[in-house]
N, C-alpha and C positions, 0 to 999 in steps of 0.2 A: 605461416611460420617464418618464411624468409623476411616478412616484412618487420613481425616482431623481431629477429634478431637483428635488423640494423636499425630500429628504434633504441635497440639495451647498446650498442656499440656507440651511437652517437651522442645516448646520455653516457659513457663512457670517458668522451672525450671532453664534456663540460667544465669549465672552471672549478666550478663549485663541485665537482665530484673529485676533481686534482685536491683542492683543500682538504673534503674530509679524506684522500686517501693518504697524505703528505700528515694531517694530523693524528689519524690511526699509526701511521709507521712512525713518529713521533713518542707519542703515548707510549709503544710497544717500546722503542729503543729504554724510553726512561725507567720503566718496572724492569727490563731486561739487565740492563750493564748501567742504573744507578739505584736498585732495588735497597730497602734502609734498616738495617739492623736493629734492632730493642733487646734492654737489657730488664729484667729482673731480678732482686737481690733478695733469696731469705735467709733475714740473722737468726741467731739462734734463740731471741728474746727481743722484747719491744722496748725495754728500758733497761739504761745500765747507771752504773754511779763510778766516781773518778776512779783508777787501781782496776779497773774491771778489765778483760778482755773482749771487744767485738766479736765474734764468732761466722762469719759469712759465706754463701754461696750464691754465685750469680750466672743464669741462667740466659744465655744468648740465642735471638729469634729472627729470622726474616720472613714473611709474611706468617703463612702458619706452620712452617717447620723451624725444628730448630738450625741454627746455621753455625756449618764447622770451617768458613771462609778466612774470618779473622784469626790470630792464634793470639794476640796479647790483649788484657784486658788491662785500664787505667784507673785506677780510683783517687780524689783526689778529698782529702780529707781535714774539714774545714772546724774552726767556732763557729760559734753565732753571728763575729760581723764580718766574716769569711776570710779572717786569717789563716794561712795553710800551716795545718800540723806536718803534716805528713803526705808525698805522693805514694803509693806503692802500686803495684802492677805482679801479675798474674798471671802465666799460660793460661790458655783455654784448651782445654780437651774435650771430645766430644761436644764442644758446646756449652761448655762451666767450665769456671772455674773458682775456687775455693781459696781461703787466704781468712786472717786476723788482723786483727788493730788494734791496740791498745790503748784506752784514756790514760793520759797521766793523771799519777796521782792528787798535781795539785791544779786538776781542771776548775777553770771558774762559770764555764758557760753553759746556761742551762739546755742548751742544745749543742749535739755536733752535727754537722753537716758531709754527707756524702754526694762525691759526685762520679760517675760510673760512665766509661764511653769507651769504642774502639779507635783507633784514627781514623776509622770509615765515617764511623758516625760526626765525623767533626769535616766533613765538608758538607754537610746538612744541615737546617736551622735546628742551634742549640738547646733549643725549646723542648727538643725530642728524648735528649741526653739526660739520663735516671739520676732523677736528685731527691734524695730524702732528708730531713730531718730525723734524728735521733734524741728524744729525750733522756736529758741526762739529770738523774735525782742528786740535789745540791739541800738535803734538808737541815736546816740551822736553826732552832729554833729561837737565838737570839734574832734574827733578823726579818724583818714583815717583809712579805714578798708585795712588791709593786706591783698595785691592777690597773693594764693597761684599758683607758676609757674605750669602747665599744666607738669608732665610725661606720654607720650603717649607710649603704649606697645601692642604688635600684638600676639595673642597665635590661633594657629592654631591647630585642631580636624579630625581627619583621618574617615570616615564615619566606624560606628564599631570597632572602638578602635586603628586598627593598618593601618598601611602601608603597605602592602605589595609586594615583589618583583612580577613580570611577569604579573600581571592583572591590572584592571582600579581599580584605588582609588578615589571615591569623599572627597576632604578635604575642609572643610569649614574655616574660620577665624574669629574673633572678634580682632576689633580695640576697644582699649578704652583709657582712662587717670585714673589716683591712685584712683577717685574714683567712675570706675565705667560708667562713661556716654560714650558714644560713641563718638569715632574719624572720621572724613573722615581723610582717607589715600589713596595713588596712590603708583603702584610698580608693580613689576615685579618679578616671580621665576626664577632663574638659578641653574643650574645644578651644580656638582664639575669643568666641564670643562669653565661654566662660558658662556655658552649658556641659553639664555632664552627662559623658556621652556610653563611661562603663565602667562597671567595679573592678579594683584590683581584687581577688582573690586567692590566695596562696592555697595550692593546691598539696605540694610534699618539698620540704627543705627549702621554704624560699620560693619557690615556683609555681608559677602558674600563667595562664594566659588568656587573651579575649580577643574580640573582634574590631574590626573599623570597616568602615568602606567611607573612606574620606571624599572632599570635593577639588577641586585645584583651587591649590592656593592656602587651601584650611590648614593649622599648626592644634599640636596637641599638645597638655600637660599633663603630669601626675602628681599628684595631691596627696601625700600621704604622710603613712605615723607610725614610726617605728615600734619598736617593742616599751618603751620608754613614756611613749605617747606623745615624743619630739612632732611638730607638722615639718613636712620637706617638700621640697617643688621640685619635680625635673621634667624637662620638657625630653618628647619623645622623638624619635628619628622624623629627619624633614621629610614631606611627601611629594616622592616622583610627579612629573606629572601624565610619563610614559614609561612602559616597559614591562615585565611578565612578571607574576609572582604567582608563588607554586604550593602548594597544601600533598600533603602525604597520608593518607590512610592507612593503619595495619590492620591485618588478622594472621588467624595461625601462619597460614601458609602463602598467604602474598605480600605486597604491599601494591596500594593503586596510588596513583596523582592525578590530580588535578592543576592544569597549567592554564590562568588568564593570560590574557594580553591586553594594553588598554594605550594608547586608541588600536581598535581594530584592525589588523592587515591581513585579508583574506589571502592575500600572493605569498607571504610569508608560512615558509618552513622550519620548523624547527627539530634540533638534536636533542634528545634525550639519553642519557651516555651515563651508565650505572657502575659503579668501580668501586671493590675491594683490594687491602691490602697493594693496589697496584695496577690491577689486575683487571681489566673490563669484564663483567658479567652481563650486561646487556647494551642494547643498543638499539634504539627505533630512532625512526624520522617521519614528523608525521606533519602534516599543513593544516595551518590554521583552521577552523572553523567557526564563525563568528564568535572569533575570537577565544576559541578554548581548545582544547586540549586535553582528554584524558585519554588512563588506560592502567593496565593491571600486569605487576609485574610478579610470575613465582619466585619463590624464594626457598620452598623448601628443602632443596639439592644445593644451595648455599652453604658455605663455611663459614660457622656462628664468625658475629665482629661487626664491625661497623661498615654500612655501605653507601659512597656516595654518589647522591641524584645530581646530576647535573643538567643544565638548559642551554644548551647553545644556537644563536642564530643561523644563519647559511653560511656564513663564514669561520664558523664553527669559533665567535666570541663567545666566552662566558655571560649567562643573562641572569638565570637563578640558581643556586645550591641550597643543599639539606643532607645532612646524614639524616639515619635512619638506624636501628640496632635490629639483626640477624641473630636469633636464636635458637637454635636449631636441637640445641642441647645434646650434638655429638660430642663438644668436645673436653669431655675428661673423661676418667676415669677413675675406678676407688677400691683400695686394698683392702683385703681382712688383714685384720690386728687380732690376733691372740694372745693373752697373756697365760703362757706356758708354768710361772713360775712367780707368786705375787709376794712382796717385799717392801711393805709402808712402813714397817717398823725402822725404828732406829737403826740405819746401816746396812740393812738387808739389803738381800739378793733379789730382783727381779730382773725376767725372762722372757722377752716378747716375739712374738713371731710373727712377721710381715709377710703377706702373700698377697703377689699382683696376679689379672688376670695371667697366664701361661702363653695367651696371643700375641704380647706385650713384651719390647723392650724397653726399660725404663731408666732413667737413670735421677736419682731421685737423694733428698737431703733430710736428714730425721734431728728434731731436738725434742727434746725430755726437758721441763720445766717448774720448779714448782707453782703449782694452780697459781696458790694465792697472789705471787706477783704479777701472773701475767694480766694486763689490760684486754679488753677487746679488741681485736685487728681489725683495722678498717679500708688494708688492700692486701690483696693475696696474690698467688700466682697467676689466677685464672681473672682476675677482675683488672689487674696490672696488664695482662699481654690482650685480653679482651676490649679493656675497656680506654681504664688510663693511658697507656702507652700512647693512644691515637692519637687523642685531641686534645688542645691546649687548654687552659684555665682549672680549676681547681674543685673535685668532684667529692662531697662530702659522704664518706662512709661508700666509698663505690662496692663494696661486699655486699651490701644490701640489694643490688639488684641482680646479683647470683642465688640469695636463696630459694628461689625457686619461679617458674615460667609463668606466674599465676598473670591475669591482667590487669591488677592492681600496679603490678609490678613494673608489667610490659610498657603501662600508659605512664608511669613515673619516670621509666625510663626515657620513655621519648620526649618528655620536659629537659633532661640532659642533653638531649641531640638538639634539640630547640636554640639550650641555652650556653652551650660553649663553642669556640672558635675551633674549625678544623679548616686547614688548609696544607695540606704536603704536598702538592703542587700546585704551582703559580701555572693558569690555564694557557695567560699569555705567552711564557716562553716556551711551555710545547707546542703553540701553537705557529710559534716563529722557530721552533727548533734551534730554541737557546736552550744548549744542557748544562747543566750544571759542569764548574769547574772543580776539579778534582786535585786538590793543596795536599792533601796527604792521603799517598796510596795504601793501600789497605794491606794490614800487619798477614800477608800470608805463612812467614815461617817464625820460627821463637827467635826471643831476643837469644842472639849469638855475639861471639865478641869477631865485632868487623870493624874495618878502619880503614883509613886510606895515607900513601905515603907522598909527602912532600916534599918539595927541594930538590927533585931530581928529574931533569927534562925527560921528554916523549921518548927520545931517542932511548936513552938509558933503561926507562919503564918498559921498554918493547920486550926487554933481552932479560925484564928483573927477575925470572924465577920463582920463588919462592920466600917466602918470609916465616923465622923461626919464632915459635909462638912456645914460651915456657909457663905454666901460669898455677897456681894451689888453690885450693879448694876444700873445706873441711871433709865433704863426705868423699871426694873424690883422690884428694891427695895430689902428689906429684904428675904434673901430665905436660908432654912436650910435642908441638906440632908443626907441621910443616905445609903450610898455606900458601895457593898459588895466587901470584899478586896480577891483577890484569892491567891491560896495558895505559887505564887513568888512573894505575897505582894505588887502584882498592886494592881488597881482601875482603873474603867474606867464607868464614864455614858453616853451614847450619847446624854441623854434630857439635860444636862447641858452645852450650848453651849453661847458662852460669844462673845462679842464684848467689843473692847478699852481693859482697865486693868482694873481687879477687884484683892479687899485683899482677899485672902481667909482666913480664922479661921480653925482649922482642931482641931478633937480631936480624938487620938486616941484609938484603942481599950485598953481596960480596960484589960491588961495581966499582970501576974507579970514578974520583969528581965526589963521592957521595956524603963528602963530610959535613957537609948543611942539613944534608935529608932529617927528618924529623915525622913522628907518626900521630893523626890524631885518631882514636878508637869513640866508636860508638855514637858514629857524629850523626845516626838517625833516629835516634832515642829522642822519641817525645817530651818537650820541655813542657813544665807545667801550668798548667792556666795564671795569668798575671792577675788578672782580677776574678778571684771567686764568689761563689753562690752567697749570698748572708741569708741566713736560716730566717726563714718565715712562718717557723711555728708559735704556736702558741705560748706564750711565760704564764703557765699555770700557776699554780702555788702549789707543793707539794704535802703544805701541811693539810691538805685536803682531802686527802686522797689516802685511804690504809693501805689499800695497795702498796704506793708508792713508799707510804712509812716503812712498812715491814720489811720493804725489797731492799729498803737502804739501809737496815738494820743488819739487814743478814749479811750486805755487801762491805758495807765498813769493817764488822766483825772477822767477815774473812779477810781482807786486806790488813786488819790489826793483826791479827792470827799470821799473814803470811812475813810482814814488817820482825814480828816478834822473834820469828823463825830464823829468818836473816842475821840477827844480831845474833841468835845463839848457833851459829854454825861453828863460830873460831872457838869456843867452848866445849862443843860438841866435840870437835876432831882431838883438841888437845888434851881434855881430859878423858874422856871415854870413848873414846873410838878406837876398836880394836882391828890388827890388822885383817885386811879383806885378802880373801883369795883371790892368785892373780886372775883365774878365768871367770871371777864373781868382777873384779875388775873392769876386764875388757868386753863383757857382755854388757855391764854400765854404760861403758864406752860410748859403743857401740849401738846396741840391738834397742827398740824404742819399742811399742806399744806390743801387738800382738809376738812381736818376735822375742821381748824381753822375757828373762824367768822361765819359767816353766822347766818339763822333763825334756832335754835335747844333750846330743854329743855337742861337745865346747871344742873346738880347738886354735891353739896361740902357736900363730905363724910367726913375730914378732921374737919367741925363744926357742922355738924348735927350728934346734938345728938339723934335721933330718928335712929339712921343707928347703930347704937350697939345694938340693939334690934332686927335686921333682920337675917335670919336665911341663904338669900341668895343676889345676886341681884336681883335675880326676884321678889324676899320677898319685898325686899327695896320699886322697881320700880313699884308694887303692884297699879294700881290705881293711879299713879301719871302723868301718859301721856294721854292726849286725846286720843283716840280712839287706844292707846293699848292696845291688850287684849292678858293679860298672864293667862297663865291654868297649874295651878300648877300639876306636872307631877314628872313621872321617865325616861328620862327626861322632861321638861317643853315644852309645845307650846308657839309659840309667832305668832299674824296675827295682822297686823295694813294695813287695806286700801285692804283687803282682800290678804294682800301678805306676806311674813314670812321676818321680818327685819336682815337684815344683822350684825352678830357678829363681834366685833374687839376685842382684848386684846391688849392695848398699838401700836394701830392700825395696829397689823396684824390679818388677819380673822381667827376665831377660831370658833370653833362648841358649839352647846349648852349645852352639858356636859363639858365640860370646863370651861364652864362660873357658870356653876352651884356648881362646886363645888368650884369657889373663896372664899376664906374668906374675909367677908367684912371688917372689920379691917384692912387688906393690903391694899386697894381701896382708891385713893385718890380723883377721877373725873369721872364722867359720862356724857354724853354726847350724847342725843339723837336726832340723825337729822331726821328732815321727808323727807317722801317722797315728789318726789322719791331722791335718792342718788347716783349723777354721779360715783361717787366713786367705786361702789360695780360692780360687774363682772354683767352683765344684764340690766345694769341701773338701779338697786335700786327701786324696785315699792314697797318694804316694809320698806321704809328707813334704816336707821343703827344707831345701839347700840355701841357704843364705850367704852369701860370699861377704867384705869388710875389703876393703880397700884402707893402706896408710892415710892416715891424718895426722894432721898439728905434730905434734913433738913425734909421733911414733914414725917420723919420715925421717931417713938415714941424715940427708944432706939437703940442703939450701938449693934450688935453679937459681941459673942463670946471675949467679955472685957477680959485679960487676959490669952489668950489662944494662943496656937502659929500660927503665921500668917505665908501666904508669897502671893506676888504678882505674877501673873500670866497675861501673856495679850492672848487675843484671836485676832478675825475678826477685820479687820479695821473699824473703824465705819462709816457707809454708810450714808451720808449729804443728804438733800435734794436741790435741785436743786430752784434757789431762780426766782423767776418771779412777779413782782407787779403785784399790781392788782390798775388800776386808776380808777374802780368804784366806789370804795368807796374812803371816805376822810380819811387821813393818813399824819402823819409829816413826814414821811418817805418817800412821793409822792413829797416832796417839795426840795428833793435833784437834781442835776445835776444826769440825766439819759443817760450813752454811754455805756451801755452795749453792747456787739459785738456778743455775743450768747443771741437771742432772747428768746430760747426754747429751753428744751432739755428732754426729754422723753424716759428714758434706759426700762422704762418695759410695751409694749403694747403688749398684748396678743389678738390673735381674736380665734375664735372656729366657725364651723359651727352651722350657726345660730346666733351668737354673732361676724360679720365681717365684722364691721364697729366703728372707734375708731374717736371721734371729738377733737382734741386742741385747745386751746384757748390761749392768749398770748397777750399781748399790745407792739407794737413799744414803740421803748425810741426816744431820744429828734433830732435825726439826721438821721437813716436811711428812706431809701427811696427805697429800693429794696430787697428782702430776698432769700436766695437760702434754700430750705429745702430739706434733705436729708434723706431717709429713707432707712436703712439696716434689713437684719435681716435673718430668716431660718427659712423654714418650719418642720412640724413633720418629712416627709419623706424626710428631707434633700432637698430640691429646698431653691435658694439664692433669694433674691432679694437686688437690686440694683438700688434705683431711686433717680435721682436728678429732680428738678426745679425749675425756678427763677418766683419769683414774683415781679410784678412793676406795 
């Protein structure tokens, strides 16, 4: 025993055991503290036309959870030859975040382009960074759409990177055209001598593969004939004359390799080193045996995704790579949909009820569609964070190999792993313990309005105090703050977070010397890409296509419809518009989707004057509600219907010290709904309180008159998603209704116990069949992915 353990000690102390330990704590630091974010986006629909709204939700991931690290998301919104419309930008909560875009009306390009990233994700190759294409229906029927010619191109992949002399090579192929979709092609390999040595055969989209075992020195070509029946020549990758090339085997539950070596070195060991998402899954080192190599690795206790085989020498150089695809089919899950309440008819009411499993926290995005415009999706949730997200080059219809685990599938599959480029780490710089440089640090809290002050020495900045921060806001109104300035004469508060553009007023500290100082805000706001993506979709024709006719019928229609409206508004108010009550008024104002309308106590802070007397709102709302009972407190109770009513401030939920400490003077509207209140997380059994904050004109006086300003913009302002309602009577019922997105629902959240979510929605004046679509991710990272058609 003695003797064996200073055998393990003194291979301990070996070179070449320092290497691989030096490249294990390597490997580990990089998945640890420079691990890589992915983004997925579901819109609300696959095609829009000019006048349309984008409708979006995007879904943020590191490896297989979701990740709540970053808080700002970036979209950067392009044409087709990547002129930027628009940047806008987004909180992340939980993990998403939600937002709209608007085509203008007079768009000319048949695509728009999005481009989607954190600042974390921009110190990693770009390649990674979620860029879609958007089809945009431009149908003219004065105008012949231009068919761009088909360039067909054949690139061929050596299994493990290389070719090499004296042993069998598996090499695979990809047929395709400029951009991207798959060719059939027919051909043949020949040799230098101009013997044919094997058939090209397309096995699924382009793909397929064969054999060699070349000699040194031998060059290969391919012979072939596109769909056209054009003949093309390409000659095939040069052949090594030394080094390892590696074959992969599946079945359910393993995968084995086989690793050559040629020429033979019996002394030589090699690493075999298996990595997910980051993440080492295995690891052997095994010595040559005349010259091979195999062995069998499980896989079933695997987290579906992509997993990479790597070959390293004793010095732990890269020799061969292969992914390989892991399907284990844990990861989704799928909700029942009931329809409660059905409504194809003209206008009608339909009623759906969503139930996720009750094990599950979900937080999940729903759109309602009419059928007939939607196209076929050809990436989802679960094929975008599975599949696409990994690896580089361009994978046609990747949904198709999510619909089910068959081995038709399995082996299609692995002609993708074959035939696209994956590399998210360079071997050599973990292997020197070159880490990556880090240019911008990762967005941990919201954009806040922060700035730093200039023009005023060290000295001066030690002693500065505080800097007065006056600033308006539509939802928020009048707000004044007092920001401690640190000693390189930043500022920074994270409770001061803005949406749109707001003035700020600023004053500064009260030092002498200070009349140069001068302030810049917001100086770490990500500037926007200089040169962006040019759309690489495809210029369909759309007169091809009924789908896409009908979609742009209904879309113009309602854009003419909305134009129409527009113009009859200064018509409307001056001849027939009769006065409106003021708390019909201020509930306008005010109050937006679920909080608008309905049966609730109103009340107008803005002319009661009995409200300048109240010490709070609870003071205010004292005995003025039926059966609420407030208990004045530190802080206060509140129970109506034996249940505690739900808080809003400018309807986001806030707690009862919050509310308590409002000053009622900023208060513009209250709004008390009874129970119960769909709205609130639970169902509402104690209704909700709504608070209103002054805005715009209903704010007494002007900040900060005479003091020096500057404008600052924050978050993009997040719309609310518009849906009649034909229950009630409404001059706004009485427009032409062709709306093509029925529904759309960015933020359902369930929780055990709380896992089941109802929508409601009215058909408009023509559809007759709906497809709804629900995405989304659980806590522990599972996708889900459901579609269904209603008729």
């Amino acid at each position: 025993m003695k003797i064996h353990l200073s055998f393990v000690f003194l291979f301990l102390l070996t070179p070449l055991f320092i290497i691989a330990q030096d490249f294990d704590a390597n490997l580990s630091k990089y998945s640890n503290d420079f691990g890589q974010e992915r983004i997925y986006i579901h819109f609300d629909k696959n095609n829009y036309a000019p006048g349309d709204t984008v409708w979006f939700k995007a879904y943020l991931m590191k490896a297989i959870f979701p990740d709540e690290a970053s808080k700002t998301l970036y979209l950067d919104w392009t044409d087709d030859k990547g002129n930027l419309l628009r940047r806008t930008s987004s909180p992340l909560l939980e993990a998403a975040a939600i937002g709209q875009f608007g085509v203008p009306d007079d768009f000319k390009s048949r695509f728009l382009h999005v481009k989607a990233y954190t600042k974390w994700m921009l110190n990693f190759d770009t390649a990674f960074l979620y860029n879609k294409d958007i089809s945009i229906l431009l149908k003219d029927p004065t105008i012949t759409t231009k068919k761009n010619a088909i360039i067909p191109q054949i690139t061929f992949f050596p299994e493990g990177g290389n070719t090499i002399a004296g042993i069998i090579n598996k090499i695979a192929f990809k047929a395709n055209d400029q951009w991207g979709r798959p060719v059939n092609v027919t051909g043949v390999v020949k040799n230098n001598q101009g013997n044919t040595i094997e058939k090209l055969t397309v096995i699924h989209d382009g793909m397929g593969y064969f054999y060699l075992n070349p000699k040194p020195n031998e060059n290969f070509t391919a012979v072939w004939k596109d769909e056209n029946k054009v003949e093309h020549t390409t000659p095939l990758p040069s052949i090594q004359s030394q080094g390892v090339s590696m074959q992969i085997g599946m079945s359910d539950n393993a995968r084995s390799f086989k690793i050559s070596a040629s020429p033979i070195n019996e002394n030589s060991q090699l690493t075999v080193l298996g990595t997910m998402y980051g993440q080492t899954v295995f690891k052997l080192v095994k010595p040559l045996k005349d010259g091979l190599i195999e062995g069998i690795v499980p896989v079933k206790d695997l987290p579906s995704g992509i997993m990479t085989i790597t070959v390293f020498d004793n010095t732990m150089k890269p020799l061969a790579e292969r992914i390989t695809f892991i399907n284990n089919e844990e990861f989704n899950f799928s909700p029942d949909l009931e329809v409660a309440h059905w409504g194809l008819n003209k206008r009608a009411k339909n009623i759906i009820d969503i139930t996720v499993p009750d094990s599950i926290s979900a937080n999940l995005s729903i759109s309602v569609t009419d059928v007939k415009i939607e196209n076929e999706m050809k990436d989802n949730i679960i094929s975008h964070f599975l599949l696409t997200s990994e690896i580089k080059g361009i994978v046609n219809n990747p949904v198709y190999y999510f619909e089910n685990n068959s081995d038709s599938i399995s082996k299609n599959l692995d002609l993708v792993m074959m035939t696209n480029g994956w590399r998210k780490y360079n071997w050599e710089n973990v292997r020197a313990g070159d880490f990556p440089k880090i240019i911008y640090p990762r967005d941990t809290s919201y954009l806040s309005i922060s700035g730093q002050i200039f023009g005023i020495s060290p000295i001066q900045l030690r002693d500065a105090g505080k800097i007065i921060l006056m600033f308006n806001q539509d939802k928020t109104g009048n707000q004044i703050y007092e920001v401690p300035v640190l000693p390189d004469g930043s500022f920074n508060d994270s409770k001061l977070i803005i949406f749109d553009t707001a003035k700020v007023f600023y004053q500064l500290p009260k030092l002498k010397g200070r009349s140069d100082a001068s302030v810049k805000f917001m100086q770490n706001r990500l500037p926007a890409f200089t040169q962006q993506t040019i759309a690489s979709g495809l210029f369909k024709s759309v007169d091809d296509n009924a789908a896409d006719q009908y979609h742009f019928k209904l879309s113009t229609a309602a854009l003419k419809e909305l134009n129409a409206q527009k113009g009859k508004v200064l018509e409307a108010i001056t001849i027939k518009a009769k006065k409106t009550p003021t708390l019909q008024l201020m509930d306008e104002k005010y109050a937006t989707g679920l909080f608008s309308g309905g049966d609730g106590y109103q009340f107008d802070l803005l002319t009661d004057v009995a409200a300048r007397a109240s010490l709070s709102v609870f003071d205010y709302l004292q005995g003025k509600v039926a059966g609420l009972q407030i208990t004045q407190g530190n802080p206060p109770t509140l129970s109506w219907r034996n249940a505690t009513p739900a808080l809003y401030l400018n309807e986001m939920q806030a707690d009862v010290s919050m509310i308590a400490n409002l000053s009622v003077a900023d208060i513009a509207y209250i709004k008390v709904l009874r129970p119960p209140f769909m709205g609130a997380i639970g169902g509402g059994a104690g209704g909700a309180i709504s608070i209103y904050m002054r805005r715009g004109a209903d704010i007494p006086s002007t900040p900060g008159k005479g003091l020096s300003n500057n404008t600052v913009t924050g978050y993009t302002t997040i719309k609310q998603f518009y849906s009649p309602n034909y229950d009630v009577i409404s001059p706004e019922n009485d427009n032409q209704d062709t709306r093509t997105t029925l529904f759309w629902a960015p933020e359902i959240i369930t929780h055990p116990g709380a896992n089941k979510a109802t929508i409601t929605f009215f058909n408009n004046d023509v559809t007759q069949a709906f497809k709804v679509i629900i995405e989304g991710v659980s806590k522990e990272g599972k996708l889900m992915h459901f579609e269904k058609i209603l008729e």
